[in-house]
C-alpha positions in Angstrom: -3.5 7.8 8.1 -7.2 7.4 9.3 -8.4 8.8 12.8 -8.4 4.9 14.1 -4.7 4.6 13.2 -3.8 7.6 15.5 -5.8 6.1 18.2 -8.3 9.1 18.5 -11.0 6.6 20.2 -14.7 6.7 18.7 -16.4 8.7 20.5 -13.8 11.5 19.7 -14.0 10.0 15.8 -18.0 10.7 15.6 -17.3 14.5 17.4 -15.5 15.7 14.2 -17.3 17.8 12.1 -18.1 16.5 8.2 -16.4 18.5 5.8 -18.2 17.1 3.0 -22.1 16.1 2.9 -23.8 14.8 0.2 -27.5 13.3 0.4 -29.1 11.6 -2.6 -27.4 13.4 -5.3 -28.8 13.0 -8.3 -27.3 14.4 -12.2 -29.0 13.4 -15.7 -28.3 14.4 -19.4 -31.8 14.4 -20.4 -32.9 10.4 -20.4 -29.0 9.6 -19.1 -28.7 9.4 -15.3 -24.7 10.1 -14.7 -25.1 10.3 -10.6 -28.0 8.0 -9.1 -29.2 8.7 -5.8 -25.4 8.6 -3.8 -25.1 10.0 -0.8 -21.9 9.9 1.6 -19.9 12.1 3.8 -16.3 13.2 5.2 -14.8 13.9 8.5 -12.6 17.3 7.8 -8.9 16.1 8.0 -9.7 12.6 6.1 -8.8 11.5 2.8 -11.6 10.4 0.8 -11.1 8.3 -2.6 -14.1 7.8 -4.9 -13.1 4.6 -6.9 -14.4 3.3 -10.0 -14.0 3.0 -13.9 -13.6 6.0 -16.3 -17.1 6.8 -16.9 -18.7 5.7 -13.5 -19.6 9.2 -12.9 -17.0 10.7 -10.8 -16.0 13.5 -12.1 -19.6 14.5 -12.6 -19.7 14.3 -9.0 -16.9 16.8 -8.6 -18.5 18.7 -11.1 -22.0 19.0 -9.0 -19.6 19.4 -5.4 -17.5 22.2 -7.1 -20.4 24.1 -8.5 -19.4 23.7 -11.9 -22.5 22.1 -13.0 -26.0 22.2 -11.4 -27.5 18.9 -9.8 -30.8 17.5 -11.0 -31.7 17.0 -7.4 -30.6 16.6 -3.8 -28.2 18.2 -1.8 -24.5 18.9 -1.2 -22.6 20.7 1.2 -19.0 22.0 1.5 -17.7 23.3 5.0 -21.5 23.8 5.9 -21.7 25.9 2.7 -24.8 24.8 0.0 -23.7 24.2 -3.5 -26.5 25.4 -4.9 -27.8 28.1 -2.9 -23.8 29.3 -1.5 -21.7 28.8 -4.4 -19.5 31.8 -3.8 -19.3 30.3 -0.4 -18.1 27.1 -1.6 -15.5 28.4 -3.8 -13.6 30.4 -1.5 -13.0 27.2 0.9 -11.8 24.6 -2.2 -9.1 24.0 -4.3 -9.9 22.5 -7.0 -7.2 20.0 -9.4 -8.9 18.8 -12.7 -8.2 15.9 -14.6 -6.6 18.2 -17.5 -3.4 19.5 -16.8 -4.2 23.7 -17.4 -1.3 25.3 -16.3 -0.4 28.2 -19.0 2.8 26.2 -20.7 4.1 29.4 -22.0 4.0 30.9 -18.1 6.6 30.5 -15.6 5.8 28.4 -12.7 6.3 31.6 -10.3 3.6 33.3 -12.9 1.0 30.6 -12.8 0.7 30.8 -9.5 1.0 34.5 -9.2 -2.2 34.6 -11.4 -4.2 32.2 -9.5 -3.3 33.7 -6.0 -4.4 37.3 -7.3 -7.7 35.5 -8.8 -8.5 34.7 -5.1 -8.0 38.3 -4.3 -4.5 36.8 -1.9 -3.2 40.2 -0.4 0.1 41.0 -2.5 2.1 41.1 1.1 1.0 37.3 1.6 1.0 36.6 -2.0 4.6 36.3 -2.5 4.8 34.0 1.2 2.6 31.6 0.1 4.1 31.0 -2.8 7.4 30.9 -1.4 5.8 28.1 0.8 4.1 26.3 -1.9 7.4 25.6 -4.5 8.8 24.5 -1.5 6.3 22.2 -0.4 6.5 20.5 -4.4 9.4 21.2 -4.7 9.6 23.1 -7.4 11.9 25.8 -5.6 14.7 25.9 -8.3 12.1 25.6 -11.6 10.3 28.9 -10.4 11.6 31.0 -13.4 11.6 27.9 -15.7 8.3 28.1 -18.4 5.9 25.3 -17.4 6.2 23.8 -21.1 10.1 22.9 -20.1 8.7 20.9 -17.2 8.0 16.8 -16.9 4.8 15.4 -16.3 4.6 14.9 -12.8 6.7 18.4 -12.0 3.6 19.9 -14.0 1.4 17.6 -12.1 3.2 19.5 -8.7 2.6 22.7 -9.8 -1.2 22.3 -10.5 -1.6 20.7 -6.8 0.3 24.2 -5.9 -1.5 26.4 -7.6 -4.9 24.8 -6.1 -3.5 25.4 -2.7 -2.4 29.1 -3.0 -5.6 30.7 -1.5 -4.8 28.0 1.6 -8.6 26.3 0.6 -9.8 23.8 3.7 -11.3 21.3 0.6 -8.9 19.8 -1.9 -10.3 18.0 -5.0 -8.1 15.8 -7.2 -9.6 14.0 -10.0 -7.9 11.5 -11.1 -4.2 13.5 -9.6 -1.7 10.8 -11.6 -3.5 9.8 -14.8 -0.3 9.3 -17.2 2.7 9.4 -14.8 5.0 7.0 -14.6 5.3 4.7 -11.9 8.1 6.8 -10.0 5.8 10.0 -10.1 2.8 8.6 -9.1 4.4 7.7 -5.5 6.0 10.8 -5.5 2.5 12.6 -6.0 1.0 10.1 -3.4 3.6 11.2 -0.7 3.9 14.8 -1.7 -0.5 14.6 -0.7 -0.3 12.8 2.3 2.5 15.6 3.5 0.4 18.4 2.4 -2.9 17.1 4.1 -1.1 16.5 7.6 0.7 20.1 7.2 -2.5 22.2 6.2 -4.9 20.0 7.8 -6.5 19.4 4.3 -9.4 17.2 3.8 -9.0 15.7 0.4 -11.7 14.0 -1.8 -10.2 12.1 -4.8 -10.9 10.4 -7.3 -9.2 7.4 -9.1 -9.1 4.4 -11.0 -6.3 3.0 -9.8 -6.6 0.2 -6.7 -3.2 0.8 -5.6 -3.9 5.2 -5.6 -7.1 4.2 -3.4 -5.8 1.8 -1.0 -2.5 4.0 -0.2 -4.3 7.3 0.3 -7.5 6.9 1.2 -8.9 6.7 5.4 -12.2 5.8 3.4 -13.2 4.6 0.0 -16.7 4.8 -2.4 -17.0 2.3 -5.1 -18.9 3.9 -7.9 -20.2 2.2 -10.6 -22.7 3.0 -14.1 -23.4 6.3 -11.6 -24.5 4.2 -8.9 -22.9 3.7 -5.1 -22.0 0.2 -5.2 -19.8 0.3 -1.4 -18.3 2.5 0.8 -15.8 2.1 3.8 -12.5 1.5 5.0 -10.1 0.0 2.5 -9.4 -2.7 5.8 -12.9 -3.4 6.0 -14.0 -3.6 2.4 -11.4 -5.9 1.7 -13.0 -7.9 4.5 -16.3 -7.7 3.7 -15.4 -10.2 0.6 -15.5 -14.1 1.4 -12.2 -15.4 0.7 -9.2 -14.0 2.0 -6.3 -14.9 -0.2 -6.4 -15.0 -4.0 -4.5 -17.7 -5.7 -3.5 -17.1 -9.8 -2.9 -20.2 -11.6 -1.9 -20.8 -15.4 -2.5 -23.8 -16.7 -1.4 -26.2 -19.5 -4.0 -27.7 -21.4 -6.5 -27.4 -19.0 -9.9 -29.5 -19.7 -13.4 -27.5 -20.0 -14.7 -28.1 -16.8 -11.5 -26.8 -15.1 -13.3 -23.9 -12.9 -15.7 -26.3 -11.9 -13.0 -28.5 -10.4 -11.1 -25.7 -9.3 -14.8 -24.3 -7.1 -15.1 -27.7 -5.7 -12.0 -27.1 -3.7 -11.5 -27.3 0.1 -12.0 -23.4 1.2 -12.8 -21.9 -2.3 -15.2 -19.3 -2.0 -15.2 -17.8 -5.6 -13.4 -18.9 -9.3 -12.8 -16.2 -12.2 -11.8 -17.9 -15.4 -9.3 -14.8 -16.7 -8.6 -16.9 -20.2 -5.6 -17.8 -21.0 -6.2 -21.0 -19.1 -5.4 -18.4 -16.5 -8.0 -18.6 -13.4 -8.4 -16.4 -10.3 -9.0 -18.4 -7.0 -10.5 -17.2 -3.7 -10.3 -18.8 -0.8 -10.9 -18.9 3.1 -7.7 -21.2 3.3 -4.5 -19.8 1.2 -2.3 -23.0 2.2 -4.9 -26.1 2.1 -6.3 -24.5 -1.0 -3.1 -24.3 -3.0 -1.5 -27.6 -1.7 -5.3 -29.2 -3.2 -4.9 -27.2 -6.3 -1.4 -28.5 -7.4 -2.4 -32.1 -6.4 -5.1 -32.2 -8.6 -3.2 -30.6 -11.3 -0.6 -33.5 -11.3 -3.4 -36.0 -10.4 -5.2 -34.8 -13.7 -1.5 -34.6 -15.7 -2.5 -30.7 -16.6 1.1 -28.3 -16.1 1.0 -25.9 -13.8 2.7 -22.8 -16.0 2.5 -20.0 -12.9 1.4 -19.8 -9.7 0.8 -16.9 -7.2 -0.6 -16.3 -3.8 -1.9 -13.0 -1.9 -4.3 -11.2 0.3 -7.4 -10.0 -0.9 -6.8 -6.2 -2.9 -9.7 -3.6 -3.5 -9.4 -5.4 -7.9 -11.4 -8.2 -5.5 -13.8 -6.2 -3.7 -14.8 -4.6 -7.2 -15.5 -7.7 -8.6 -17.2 -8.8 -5.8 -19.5 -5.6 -5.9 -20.3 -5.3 -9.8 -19.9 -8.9 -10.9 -16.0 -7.9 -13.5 -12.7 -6.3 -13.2 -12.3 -2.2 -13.2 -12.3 -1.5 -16.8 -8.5 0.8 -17.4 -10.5 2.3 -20.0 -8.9 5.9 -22.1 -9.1 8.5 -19.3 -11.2 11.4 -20.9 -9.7 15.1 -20.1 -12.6 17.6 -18.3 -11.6 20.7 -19.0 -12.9 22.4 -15.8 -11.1 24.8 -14.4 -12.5 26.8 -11.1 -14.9 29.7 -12.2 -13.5 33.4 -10.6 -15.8 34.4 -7.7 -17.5 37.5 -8.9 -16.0 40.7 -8.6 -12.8 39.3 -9.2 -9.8 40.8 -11.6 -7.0 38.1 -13.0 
């Protein structure tokens, strides 16, 4: 839920601190520019989504926040604490969740976390407590003793959010948190976050190339494109930002060449996408007039109307609207990053 949803008025919104600061970060591969020149920031207790195709750079940004890899140039800042110049620092106030699921399969689920928790130096008194806490939280109470290879995907998924909270970190990273779940998990994981953030007082940065995953979790969203930041707001207010409120899909039968033409000459149409097919995406500023025009000409013109759908604008729009196509649902590639050991410390 964002701040303005719990009434906290403005003033009170711009008093909380940023957890997150990031100003003109910049990452190339020798002539490659991953990152270009983004810069953004997040309130602690938000949820933050960085949204965009596999390959837009996101992870690479996670990569530069986390310390994992060094930035080309600029500057970012976890609780106050300098990547570059505090990455110890930085690493005792995170918990990091790759894309990769790299939970030892041949561990229990109790012994994963056991391992992590005595990585971060946990006291052995608290150790035990917090894990306690933790299976309970993902529930994964009664698969404690079970070996993590007997586990599902999103009950591994679970125990990977666990085990990046067992240090109690103020920063939670997720990159892309429900890449190959099923439908049923990826709620689950969604609720199971939004529970966890209001119960630790987490603030979450995620990323995600899935519409749905940003507009359900995130108080604010970054579109990130080809490395570059594209838009950032409120999922409310980026879906407003867009001419055309409603979006009408139509199939056609035989329709002639010129068909998106005659569809962008109707009354309130603000924008046509020819999807092939004979399939076309419509926006429009007037849902009803637009659609009762549409079918009219159709039978005027003796073309079949073969489906027909109409709803609000969704973040797929605002995408378009902001890089000219449709997020690509491209093969996720697997990062195998998992959070470097402060020095000094003993598994």
């Amino acid at each position: 839920m964002s701040l303005a949803a719990t009434g906290i008025t403005p003033q009170a919104q711009a008093e909380v601190p940023n957890a997150i600061e990031v100003e003109h970060i910049v990452k190339k591969y020798g002539d490659f520019t991953a990152v270009d020149d983004i810069s953004f920031s997040v309130r602690e207790g938000q949820i933050f989504g960085l949204l965009g195709p596999n390959g837009a750079g996101k992870s690479t940004l996670i990569r530069m926040m986390t310390t994992l890899i060094p930035l080309t140039a600029g500057t970012a800042r976890i609780a106050g604490h300098d990547v570059e110049s505090d990455p110890d620092d930085v690493r005792r106030v995170i918990g990091v969740i790759p894309q990769a699921l790299t939970s030892d399969i041949d561990l229990t689920v109790e012994e994963n976390l056991s391992i992590y928790a005595k990585l971060y130096d946990v006291p052995s008194e608290k150790r035990k407590q917090s894990i306690d806490e933790l299976l309970k939280l993902v529930d994964l109470s009664k698969w404690r003793s079970a070996q993590t290879k007997t586990l599902s995907g999103g009950m591994r998924r679970r125990l990977e959010i666990a085990r990046g909270l067992v240090h109690s970190p103020k920063i939670f990273f997720l990159d892309e948190p429900t890449t190959g779940l099923d439908p049923v998990s990826r709620v689950a994981v969604w609720e199971m976050l939004t529970r966890i953030k209001n119960q630790r007082q987490l603030t979450i940065l995620i990323t995600t190339h899935y519409m749905d995953e940003a507009d359900r979790l995130s108080d604010r969203i970054a579109i990130v494109d080809h490395g570059k930041l594209v838009a950032l707001d409120t999922p409310a207010a980026l879906k407003a930002s867009i001419p055309g409120s409603t979006v009408i899909e139509a199939q056609f039968e035989g329709a002639p060449g010129d068909w998106e033409q005659r569809l962008g000459q109707l009354a309130g149409v603000t924008r046509v996408q020819h999807l092939g097919a004979d399939m076309y995406r419509v926006l429009t500023s007037n849902g009803s007039e637009t659609t009762t025009a549409l079918v009219e000409m159709a039978v005027a013109a003796a073309i079949g109307v073969k489906s027909l759908s109409v709803q609000n604008t969704t973040l797929d729009d605002v995408f378009v609207h902001y890089t000219g196509r449709q997020l690509r649902d491209e093969l996720v590639k697997s990062y195998a990053f998992v959070m470097p050991p402060r020095p000094g410390m003993q598994p």
